[in-house]
N, C-alpha and C positions, 0 to 999 in steps of 0.2 A: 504494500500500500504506500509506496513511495511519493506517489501523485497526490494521496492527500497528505503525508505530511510537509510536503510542500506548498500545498495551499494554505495548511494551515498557519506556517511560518511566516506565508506573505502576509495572511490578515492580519497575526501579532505582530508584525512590524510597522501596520498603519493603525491598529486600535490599543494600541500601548501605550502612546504619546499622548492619546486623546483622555484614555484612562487617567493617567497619572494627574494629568492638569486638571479635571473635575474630580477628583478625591485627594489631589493635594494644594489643589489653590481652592476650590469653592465647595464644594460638599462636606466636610467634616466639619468646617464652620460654620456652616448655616445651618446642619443638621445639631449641631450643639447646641448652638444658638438660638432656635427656634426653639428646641425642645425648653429651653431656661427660660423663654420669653412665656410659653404655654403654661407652666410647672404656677410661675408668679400669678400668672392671668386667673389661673386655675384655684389660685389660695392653694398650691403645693398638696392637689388633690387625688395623688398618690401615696399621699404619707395620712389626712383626714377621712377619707373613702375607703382605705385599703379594705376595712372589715367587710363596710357594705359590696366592696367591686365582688368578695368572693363570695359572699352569698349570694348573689344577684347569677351568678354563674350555673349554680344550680335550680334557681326559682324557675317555675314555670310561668316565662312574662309574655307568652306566645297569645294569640288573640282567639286564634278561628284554629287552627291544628291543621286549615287547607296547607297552607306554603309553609316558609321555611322558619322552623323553630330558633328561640334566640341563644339555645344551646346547638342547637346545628350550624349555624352561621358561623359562631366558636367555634366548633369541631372542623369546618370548610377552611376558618384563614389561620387552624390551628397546622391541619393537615399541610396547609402553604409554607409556616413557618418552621414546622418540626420536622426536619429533614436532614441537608447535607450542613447544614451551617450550623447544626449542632452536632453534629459527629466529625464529619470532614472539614469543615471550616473552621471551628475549633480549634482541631489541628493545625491546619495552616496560620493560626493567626499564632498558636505558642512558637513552631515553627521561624516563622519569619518577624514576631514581633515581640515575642519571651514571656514571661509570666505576665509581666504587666499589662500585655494588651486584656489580659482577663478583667483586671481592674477597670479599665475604658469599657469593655463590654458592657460589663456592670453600671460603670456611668451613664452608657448611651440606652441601657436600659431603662434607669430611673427615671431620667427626662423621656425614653420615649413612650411611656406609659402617659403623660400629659400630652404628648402629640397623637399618640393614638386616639385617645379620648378625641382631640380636635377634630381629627380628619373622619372617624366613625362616626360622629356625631352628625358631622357634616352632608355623609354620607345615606346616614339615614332621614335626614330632614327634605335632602332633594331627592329622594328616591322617585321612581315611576311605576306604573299599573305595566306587567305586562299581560299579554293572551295567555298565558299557561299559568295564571294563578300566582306567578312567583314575581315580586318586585325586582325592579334594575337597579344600579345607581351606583355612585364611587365615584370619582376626580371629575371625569370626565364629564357627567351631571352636572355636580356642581360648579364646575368653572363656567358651563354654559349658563346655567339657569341663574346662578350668581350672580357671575362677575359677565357673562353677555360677552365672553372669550371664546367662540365656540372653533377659531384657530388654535389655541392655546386649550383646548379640549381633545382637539384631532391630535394635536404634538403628544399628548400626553395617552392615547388610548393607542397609537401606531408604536411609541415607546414600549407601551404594557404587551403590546402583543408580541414584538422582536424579544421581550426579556421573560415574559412566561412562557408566551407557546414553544419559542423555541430555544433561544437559550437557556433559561433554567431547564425547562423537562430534559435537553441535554445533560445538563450538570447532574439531575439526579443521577438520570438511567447511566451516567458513568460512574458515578458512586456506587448505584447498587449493584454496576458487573462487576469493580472493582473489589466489593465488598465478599460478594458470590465468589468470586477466585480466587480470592486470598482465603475464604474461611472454608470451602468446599472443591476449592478448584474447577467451579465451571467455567467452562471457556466463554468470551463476551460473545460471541455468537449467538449462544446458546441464549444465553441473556436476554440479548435485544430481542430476539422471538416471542421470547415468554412474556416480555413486558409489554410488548404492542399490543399483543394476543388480550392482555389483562387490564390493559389501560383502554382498549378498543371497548371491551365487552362494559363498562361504566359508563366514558364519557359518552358513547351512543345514546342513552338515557337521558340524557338534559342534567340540569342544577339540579332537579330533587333528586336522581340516582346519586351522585354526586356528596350531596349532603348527608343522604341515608348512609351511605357508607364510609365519608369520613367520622361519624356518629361512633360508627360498628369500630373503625380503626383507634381512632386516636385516643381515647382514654384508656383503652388497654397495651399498646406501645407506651403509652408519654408515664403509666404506672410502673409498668414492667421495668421500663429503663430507670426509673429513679431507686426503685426496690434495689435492683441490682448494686447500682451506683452508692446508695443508701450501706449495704452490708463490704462495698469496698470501703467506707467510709470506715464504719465501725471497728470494721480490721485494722485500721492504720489509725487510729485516733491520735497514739502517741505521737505523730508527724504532721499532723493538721494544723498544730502553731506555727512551724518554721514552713510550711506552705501556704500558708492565707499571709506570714510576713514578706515573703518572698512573692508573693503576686504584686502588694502593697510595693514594695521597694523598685523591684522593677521598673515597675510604675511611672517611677520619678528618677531613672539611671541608676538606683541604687545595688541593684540586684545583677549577679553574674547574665553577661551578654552574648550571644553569638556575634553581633555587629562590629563590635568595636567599640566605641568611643560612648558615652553615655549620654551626648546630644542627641547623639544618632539613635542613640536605643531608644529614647523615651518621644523622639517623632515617627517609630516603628513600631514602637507601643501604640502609640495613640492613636495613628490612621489606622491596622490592622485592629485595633479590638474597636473601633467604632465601625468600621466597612464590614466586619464579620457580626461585628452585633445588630448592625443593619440589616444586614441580607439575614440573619435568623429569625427576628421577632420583625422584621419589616416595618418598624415605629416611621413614618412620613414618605414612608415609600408610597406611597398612593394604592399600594393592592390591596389591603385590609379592608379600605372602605368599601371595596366590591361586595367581599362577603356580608358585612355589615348590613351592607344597602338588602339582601333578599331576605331580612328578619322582621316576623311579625312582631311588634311590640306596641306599646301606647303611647311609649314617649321616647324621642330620637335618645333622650342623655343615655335610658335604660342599657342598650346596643354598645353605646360608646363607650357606658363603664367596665359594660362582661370584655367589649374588646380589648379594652386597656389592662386589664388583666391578664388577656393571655401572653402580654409581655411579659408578666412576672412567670408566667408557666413554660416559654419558651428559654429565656435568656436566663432569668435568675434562677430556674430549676435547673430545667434539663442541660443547658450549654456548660452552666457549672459543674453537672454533674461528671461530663464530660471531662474535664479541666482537672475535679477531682482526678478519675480515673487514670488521666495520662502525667500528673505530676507528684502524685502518689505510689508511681513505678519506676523504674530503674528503667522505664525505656527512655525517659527524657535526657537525661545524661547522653545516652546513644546521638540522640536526636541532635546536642548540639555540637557531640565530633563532626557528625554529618553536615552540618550546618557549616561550622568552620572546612570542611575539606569543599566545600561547594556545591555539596548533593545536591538534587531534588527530591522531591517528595510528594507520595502519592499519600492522599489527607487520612485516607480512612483506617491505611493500613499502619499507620501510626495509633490511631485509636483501636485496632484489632490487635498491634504487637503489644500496647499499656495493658488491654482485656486479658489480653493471654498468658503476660507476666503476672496480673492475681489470681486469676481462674483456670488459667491452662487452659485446654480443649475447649471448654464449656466457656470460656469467654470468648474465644476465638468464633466460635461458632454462635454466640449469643449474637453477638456484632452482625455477623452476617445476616441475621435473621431480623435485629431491630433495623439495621441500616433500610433492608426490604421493602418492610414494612411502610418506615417513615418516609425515602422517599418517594415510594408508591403513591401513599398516597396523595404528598407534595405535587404528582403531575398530576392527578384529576381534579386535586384544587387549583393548579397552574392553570388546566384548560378551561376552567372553571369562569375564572378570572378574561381568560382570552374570549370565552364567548358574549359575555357580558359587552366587552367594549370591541368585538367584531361588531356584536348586534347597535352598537351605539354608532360605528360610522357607519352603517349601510343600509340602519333603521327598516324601512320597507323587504329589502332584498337580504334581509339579515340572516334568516334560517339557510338561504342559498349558499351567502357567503360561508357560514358555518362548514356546512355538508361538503364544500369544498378544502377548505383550510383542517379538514380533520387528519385527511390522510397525511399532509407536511409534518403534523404536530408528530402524528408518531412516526413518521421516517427521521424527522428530529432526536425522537428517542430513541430509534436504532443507532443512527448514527451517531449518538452522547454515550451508548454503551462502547462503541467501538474507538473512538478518539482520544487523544491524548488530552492528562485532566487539567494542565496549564492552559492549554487551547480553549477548553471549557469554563474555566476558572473565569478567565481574563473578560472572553465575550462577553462574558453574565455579571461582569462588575461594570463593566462599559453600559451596560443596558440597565443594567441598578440606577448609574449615576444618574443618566440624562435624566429616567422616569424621575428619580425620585426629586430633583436639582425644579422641574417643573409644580412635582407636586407640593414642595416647600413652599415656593413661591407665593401657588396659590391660596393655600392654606393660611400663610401670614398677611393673607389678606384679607383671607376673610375667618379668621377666627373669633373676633366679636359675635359674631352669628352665634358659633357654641356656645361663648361664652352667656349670650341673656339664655340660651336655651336650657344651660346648665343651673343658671341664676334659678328657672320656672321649676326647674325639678326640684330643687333644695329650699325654696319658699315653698310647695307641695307638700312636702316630705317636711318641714316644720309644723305646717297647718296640720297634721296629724295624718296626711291621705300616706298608704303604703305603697299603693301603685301608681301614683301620678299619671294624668292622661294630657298629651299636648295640646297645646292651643296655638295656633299657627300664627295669631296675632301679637305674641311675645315680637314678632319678628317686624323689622322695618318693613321689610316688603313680602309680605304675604304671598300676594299675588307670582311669586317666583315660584312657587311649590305648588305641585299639581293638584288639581280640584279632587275634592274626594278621598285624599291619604288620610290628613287628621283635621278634617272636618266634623 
């Protein structure tokens, strides 16, 4: 296959440069920034909420039981976000950014639990009726129905669809060959067969197969892996101080480096555990609000807060749990001879040799198995997301354009099993930055919007009500949200 790795070489030679200047000159600051601007807006309503976001996760706040439940909507953009950037990208971020990028994960967590709130909330407010019972909505909505950008909605649903449909469902389905052959030795062939065959047989189905199934998946992966991760914990207790001090120190150059210089470490810190903790919990990346947008509920904040949440279920659980895993073993040491002689490194199989160093076989092959899983289902919440805003730019011809663009999706996913995972890596952060460089934008401009809507839930929830119901006239302009949602 010499022909594609020559292709592949050309395109990282032209989207490397492009990468580099959007997640080192403008995205890691505005994605920080925003978040810190949201957090204050919010009255720091990650740290006051916390209790309510996680009951509200399991309450039943669905309306009618027709469309899509406000625990399915979670399980849809939990499915998007519990995949490779908490196994695989993980890795790559200790890898190439040392313990401290954990520590930034962790920060772009915190703040992105107030962006998420933004953008979901946002999300659910300009949502739409569609024909099959299930609502639309997410970035592209609202930038139109908002801000009257409906340029600057096309930029941002053509982004979503190059970085879900095809880039990430690549990234997974390379993960999970990788995962498959390191723990079972299937060949990726084999692989990309199985997974079209099995991402075909859902996404045919529309959103509610989709949702029904990331329902069935994710709460039994996102358990299983913590359990796990939980008893590596236990085992190594005595070593959990000079590891939570060493993520801490790194942090700030203080901690052993593979880079060099401790300038150098702590701006390798900080872009990689903010672009890994991005691409895992997706806080202003603009896809959360998709899922968001197809939840029955009575009031947009409801939506906004289960979603805000699943940042703490993606990054602060699971990605840590990860983190545990590989710096509680004697593979990391490995990791940064490698590092210093110039290796590369394939992400997963760093987290399947950490597995194997406490479990032996049974972790080796746990890995395998959760990796499957997770990012299985990450590609039918991927597609998930792509048909939402196919359907947004072709409206009328929408189901058409779908039934066409299905079969790219999974030839994308054959071809992300068989590819090299730097080639995959790179496209999918190129395609992270732009969407998400857009959907910042938008969002900080219209975030007062959340904000009085979040104001009406918590004057509600004073006045004694436990289910608050919207009132569409909280909003300066009403008339932007379609007649009949929360009427």
């Amino acid at each position: 296959m010499a022909w594609l790795e020559t292709l592949e070489q050309a395109i990282y030679a032209v989207i490397n440069p492009v990468t580099e200047f959007v997640w080192g000159y403008i995205l890691t600051y505005l994605l920080l920034g925003a978040g810190l601007i949201f957090t204050v807006a919010t009255r720091f309503l990650q740290f006051r909420l916390f209790g309510h976001m996680a009951r509200l996760v399991f309450a039943k706040v669905g309306e009618t039981g027709r469309g899509v439940s406000s625990f399915q909507a979670l399980a849809t953009s939990l499915a998007a976000r519990i995949g490779t950037g908490n196994l695989a990208g993980v890795a790559l971020a200790l890898f190439v950014g040392g313990p401290g990028a954990i520590f930034w994960m962790w920060m772009t967590a915190l703040v992105g639990i107030a962006t998420t709130f933004i953008e979901c909330t946002l999300g659910q407010v300009y949502k739409v009726h569609h024909g099959d019972g299930i609502y639309r909505g997410g970035p592209a909505y609202y930038i139109e129905r908002a801000l009257g950008a409906r340029w600057m909605s096309i930029i941002f649903a053509v982004f979503l669809i190059i970085a879900y449909g095809f880039a990430f469902c690549g990234a997974q389905a390379n993960t999970i060959a990788q995962g498959l052959n390191g723990g079972f030795g299937i060949p990726n062939w084999v692989t990309a067969i199985g997974l079209v065959l099995l991402a075909g047989l859902v996404i045919y189905g529309g959103l509610k197969s989709i949702a029904r199934t990331a329902e069935l998946i994710v709460p039994v992966m996102a358990v299983g892996y913590f359990l796990v991760a939980l008893w590596i914990l236990l085992a190594n207790a005595t070593a959990v101080p000079a590891m939570l001090a060493l993520i801490v120190k790194s942090a700030f150059g203080y901690g052993p480096v593979a880079g060099g210089a401790a300038g150098y470490a702590v701006a390798a810190a900080l872009r990689n555990g903010v672009q890994r903790g991005l691409f895992s919990n997706e806080a202003g990346m603009g896809s959360t609000p998709n899922a968001a947008a197809t939840a029955e509920v009575k009031h947009p904040a409801t939506q906004g807060l289960v979603q805000a949440f699943g940042v703490v279920i993606d990054t602060l659980i699971i990605c840590t749990c990860t983190a545990v895993v590989i710096l509680l073993s004697g593979v990391y040491d490995q990791m940064l001879d490698a590092h210093a002689q110039g290796a590369s490194l394939q992400g997963i199989k760093l987290t399947q040799d950490a597995m194997f160093d406490h479990l032996g076989l049974f972790g080796q092959y746990f890995i395998a198995v959760a990796i499957l899983f997770f990012a299985y289902s990450s590609i039918l919440a991927n597609f998930a997301y792509t048909e939402i805003n196919v359907e947004y730019l072709f409206q009328k011809s929408g189901r058409t354009a779908i039934a066409i663009i299905r079969p790219f999706i999974l030839a994308m996913v054959a071809i992300g099993s068989v590819a090299s995972l730097d080639f995959v890596w790179h496209f999918a952060d190129l395609a992270m930055g732009l969407m998400a460089t857009t959907n910042l934008i938008a969002i900080l401009l219209l975030f007062p919007i959340a904000i009085r809507v979040l104001r009406d839930y918590e004057r509600q929830r004073a006045g004694g009500t436990t289910r608050p119901v919207f009132n569409k006239r909280v909003l300066k302009r009403p008339e932007q949200v379609e007649a009949g949602i929360w009427d």
